[in-house]
C-alpha positions in Angstrom: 218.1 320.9 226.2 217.8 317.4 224.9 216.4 317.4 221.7 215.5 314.1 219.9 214.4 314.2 216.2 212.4 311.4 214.8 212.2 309.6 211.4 210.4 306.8 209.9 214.4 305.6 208.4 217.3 306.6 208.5 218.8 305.1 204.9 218.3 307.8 202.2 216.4 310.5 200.7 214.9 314.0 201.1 214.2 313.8 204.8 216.7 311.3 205.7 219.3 313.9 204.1 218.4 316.6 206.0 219.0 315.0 209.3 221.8 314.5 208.1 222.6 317.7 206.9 221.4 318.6 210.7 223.8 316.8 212.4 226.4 319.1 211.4 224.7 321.7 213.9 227.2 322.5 216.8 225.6 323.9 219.8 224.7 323.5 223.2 221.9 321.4 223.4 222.3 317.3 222.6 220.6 316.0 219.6 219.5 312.2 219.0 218.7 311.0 215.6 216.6 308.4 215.9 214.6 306.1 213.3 211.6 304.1 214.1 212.7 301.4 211.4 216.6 300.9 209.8 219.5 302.9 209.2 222.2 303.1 206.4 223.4 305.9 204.9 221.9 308.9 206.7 222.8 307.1 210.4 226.2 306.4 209.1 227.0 310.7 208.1 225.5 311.2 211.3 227.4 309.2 213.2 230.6 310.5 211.3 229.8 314.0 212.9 230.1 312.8 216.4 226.2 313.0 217.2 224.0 310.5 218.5 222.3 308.2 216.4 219.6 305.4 216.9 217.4 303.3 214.8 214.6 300.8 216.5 214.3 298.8 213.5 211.4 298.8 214.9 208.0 297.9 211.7 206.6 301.1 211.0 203.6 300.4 209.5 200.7 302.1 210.9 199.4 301.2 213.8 201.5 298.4 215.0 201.1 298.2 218.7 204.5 296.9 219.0 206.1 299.6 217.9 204.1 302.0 219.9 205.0 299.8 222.7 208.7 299.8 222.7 209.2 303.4 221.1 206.9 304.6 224.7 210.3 302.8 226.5 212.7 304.2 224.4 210.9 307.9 225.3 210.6 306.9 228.8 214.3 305.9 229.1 215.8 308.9 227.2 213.5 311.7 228.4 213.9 314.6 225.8 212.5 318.0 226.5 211.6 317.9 222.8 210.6 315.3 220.2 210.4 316.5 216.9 208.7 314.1 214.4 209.1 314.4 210.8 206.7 312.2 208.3 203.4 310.1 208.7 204.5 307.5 210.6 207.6 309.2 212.7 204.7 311.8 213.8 201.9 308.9 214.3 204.2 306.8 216.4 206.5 309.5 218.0 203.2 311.4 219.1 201.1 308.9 220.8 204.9 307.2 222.1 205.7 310.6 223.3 202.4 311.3 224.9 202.1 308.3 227.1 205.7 308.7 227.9 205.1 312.5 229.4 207.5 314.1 226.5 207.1 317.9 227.7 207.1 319.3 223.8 205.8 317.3 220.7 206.3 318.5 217.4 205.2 316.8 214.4 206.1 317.7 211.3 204.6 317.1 207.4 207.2 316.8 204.6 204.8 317.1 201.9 201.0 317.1 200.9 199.6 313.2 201.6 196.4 311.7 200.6 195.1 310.3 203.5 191.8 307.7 203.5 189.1 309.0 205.3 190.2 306.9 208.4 193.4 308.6 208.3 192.7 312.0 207.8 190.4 311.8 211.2 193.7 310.2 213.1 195.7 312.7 211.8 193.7 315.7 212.6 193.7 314.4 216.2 197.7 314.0 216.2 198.1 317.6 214.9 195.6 319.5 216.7 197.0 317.7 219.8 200.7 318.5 219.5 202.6 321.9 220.5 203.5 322.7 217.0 202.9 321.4 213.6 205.7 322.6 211.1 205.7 322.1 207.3 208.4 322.7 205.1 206.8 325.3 202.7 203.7 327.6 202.9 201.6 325.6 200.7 202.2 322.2 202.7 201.2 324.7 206.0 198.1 325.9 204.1 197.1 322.2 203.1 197.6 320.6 207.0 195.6 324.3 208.3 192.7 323.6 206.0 192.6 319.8 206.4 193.2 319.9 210.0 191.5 322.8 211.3 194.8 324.1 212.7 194.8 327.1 214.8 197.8 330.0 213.4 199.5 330.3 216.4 200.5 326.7 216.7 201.8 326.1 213.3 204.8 327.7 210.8 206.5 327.3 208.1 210.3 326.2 208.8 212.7 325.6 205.5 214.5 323.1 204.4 218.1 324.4 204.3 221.2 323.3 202.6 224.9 322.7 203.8 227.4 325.8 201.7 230.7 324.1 202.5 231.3 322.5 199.5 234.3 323.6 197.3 232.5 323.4 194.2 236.3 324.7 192.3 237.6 321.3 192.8 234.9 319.9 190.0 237.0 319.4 187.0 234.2 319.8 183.4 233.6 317.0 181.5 233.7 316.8 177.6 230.0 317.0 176.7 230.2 316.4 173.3 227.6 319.5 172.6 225.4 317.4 174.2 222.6 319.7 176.6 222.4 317.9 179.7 219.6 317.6 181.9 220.1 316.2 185.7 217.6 314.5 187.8 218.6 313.2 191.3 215.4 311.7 193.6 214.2 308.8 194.5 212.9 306.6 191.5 209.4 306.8 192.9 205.8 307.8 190.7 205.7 311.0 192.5 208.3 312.3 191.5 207.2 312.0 187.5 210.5 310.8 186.0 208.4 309.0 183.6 206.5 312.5 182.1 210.1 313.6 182.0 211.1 311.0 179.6 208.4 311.3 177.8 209.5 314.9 176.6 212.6 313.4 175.7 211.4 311.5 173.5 209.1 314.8 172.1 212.3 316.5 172.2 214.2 313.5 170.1 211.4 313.1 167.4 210.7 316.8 166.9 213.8 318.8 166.8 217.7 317.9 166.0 218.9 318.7 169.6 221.8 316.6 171.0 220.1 316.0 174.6 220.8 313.6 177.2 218.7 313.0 180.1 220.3 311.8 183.6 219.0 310.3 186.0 220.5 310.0 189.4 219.0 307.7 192.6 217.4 304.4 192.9 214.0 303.0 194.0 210.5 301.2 193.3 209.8 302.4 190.1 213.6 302.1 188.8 213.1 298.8 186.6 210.0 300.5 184.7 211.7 303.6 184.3 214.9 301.0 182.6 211.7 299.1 180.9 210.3 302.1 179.5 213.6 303.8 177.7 214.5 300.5 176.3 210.6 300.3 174.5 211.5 303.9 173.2 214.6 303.2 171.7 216.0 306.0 173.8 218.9 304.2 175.5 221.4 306.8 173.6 219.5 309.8 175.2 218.9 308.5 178.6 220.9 307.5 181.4 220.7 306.1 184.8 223.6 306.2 187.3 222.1 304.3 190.2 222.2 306.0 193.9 224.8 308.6 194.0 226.2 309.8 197.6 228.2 312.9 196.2 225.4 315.1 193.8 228.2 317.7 192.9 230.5 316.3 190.4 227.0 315.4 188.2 225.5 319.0 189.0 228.6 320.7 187.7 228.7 319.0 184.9 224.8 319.3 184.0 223.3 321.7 181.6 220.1 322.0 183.8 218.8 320.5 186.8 215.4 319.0 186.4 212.4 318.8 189.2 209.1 316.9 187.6 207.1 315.8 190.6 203.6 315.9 191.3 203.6 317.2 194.7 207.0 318.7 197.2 207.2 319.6 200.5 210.8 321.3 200.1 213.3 319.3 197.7 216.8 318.8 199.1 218.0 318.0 195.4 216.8 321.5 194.6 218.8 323.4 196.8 221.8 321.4 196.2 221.1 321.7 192.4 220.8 325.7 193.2 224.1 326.1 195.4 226.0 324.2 192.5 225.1 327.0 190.4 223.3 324.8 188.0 220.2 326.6 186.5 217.1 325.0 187.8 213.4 324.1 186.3 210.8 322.6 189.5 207.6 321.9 188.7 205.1 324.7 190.7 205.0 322.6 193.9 205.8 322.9 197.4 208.5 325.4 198.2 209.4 325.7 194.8 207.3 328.9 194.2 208.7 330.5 197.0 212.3 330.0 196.1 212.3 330.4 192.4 211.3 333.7 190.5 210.6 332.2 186.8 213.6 333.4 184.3 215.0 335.1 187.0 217.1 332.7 189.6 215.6 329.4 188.0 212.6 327.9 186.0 208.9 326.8 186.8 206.5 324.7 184.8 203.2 323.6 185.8 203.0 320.0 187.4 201.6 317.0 185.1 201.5 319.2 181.9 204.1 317.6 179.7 202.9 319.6 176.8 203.8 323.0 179.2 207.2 321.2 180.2 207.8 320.6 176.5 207.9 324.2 175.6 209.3 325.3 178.4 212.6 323.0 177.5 212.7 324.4 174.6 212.6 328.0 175.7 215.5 327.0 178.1 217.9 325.2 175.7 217.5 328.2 173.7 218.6 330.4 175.6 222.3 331.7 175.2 225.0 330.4 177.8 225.5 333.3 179.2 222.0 333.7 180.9 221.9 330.2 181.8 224.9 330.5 183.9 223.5 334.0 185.0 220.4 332.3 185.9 222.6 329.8 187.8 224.5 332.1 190.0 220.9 334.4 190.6 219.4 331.4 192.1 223.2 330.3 194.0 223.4 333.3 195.9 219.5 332.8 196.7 220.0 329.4 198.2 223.0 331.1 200.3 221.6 334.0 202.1 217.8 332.1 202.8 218.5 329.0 203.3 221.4 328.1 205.2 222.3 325.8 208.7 221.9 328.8 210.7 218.7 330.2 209.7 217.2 326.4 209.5 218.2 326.5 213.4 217.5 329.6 215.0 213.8 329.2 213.4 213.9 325.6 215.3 214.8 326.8 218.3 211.9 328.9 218.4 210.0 326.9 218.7 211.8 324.5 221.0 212.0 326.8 223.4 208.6 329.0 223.1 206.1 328.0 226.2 
């Protein structure tokens, strides 16, 4: 079976990760990675695992007739028995593409909870009523395309994200903290993911108590020069740090206190489960998948989303607590990660699907 799976880009982040995660897969089927616009680092960890890769560098802005054009050729030329679209453009462009060029299974897939225009929300309902399957990555993003859609049961599910558990994490030599508490963030530097409410408790944390806390912040993107702008104006460039895009998130896990989630909205975080293999404990926001991987105080932390005042108190609880349930905490929410969400598991629900007629 030839099975091509199609993203906006192929550079970095959540998605972009996971196909590259995904190209680890060894089977007997042939998998194409393909991206409507560019490549970089994603395309190049694919291509180091011997599978397929290509990116159209193609403009992906909805509609753009020229991309629906040459993307039709590309599907015509390659004939897949399945194309599997992941994110609002991949899934407008890869459906009508796929479509016209007589693709026999169309899956699109949504990676978190959008808000569409009006205009948008009709297209969209059209693309998912109209393809085989339409997957989310947690309950709650299922529920939300269901009731905005009109989606019938039998032609959606739920498929998780999954993470890759063959990662020596004894190789991490510890870092001197200095007694500081560390607190981790890795994500794109982008307003829904709320790094600036996290900063904000920082600085609540800072004025208010005599902890030694550092905040870091790992990744890069649109909002990363007001996020610079904004610790600088606080005075805060002694709690808060920024390392740029990181490629290996291990060596910063191991060496973190807590991992941190603040977004608005999730579909399923990567950084999560990576933060959860590592063994570091974990507060997420209450969104996406995040309820339905983490039992609160148990294998992890939840706060509500946009409530810094909740997220305040909720630190405090945490840094409280003795190291011994942290690090209890952490390996409750490791072994989690490892028997749910795994390669394996990711697959056999795909195939599922892929091959149910």
């Amino acid at each position: 079976m030839k099975i091509l799976r199609l993203t906006t880009l192929l550079d970095y982040g959540g998605i972009e990760s996971k196909m590259a995660n995904l190209s680890s897969v060894q089977d007997e089927n042939e998998w194409v990675f393909c991206a409507v616009g560019k490549g970089g680092v994603a395309e190049n960890r694919i291509i180091s695992r011997n599978k397929r890769v290509v990116c159209l560098t193609l403009p992906h802005t909805i509609p753009s007739p020229i991309t629906l054009w040459k993307l039709f050729l590309f599907l015509k030329k390659e004939k897949p028995d399945v194309l599997h679209a992941s994110g609002a453009e991949a899934n407008f462009f890869g459906f009508f593409a796929g479509k016209l060029a007589g693709v026999p299974k169309i899956i699109v897939e949504e990676i978190g909870i959008p808000k569409h225009s009006q205009k948008a929300r009709h297209i969209f309902q059209y693309i998912f009523r109209n393809a085989d399957w339409a997957v989310g990555e947690s309950r709650e993003v299922v529920k939300h395309i269901s009731s905005q859609f009109g989606l019938r049961s039998s032609k959606t599910t739920v498929i998780y994200n999954f993470g890759l558990f063959n990662y020596d994490l004894s190789t991490i030599k510890a870092e001197n903290k200095n007694n500081e508490f560390r607190m981790l963030m890795i994500s794109r530097l982008e307003p829904v993911k709320n790094i600036e409410g996290m900063i904000n408790v920082v600085k609540q944390l800072k004025n208010k108590t005599d902890l030694n806390l550092r905040l870091i912040i790992a990744g890069s993107g649109q909002s990363e020069s007001a996020l610079k702008q904004k610790v600088n104006d606080l005075n805060m460039e002694n709690q808060v740090t920024f390392l740029g895009f990181i490629t290996d998130p291990y060596p910063h896990l191991l060496n973190a206190d807590l991992y941190i989630l603040n977004s608005h909205s999730e579909g399923f975080s990567n950084s999560l489960v990576e933060a959860m293999y590592s063994k570091t404990p974990s507060l997420s926001t209450a969104v996406g998948a995040a309820p339905e991987i983490i039992e609160d105080g148990i294998n992890g932390f939840l706060t509500p989303a946009n409530d810094e005042e909740a997220l305040y108190e909720k630190l405090k609880t945490i840094i409280a607590l003795p190291k011994e349930k942290l690090q209890e905490i952490g390996v409750a929410g490791h072994e989690k990660i490892v028997k749910n969400f795994s390669l394996e598991n990711h697959v056999n629900e795909l195939m599922k699907i892929y091959t149910n007629r």
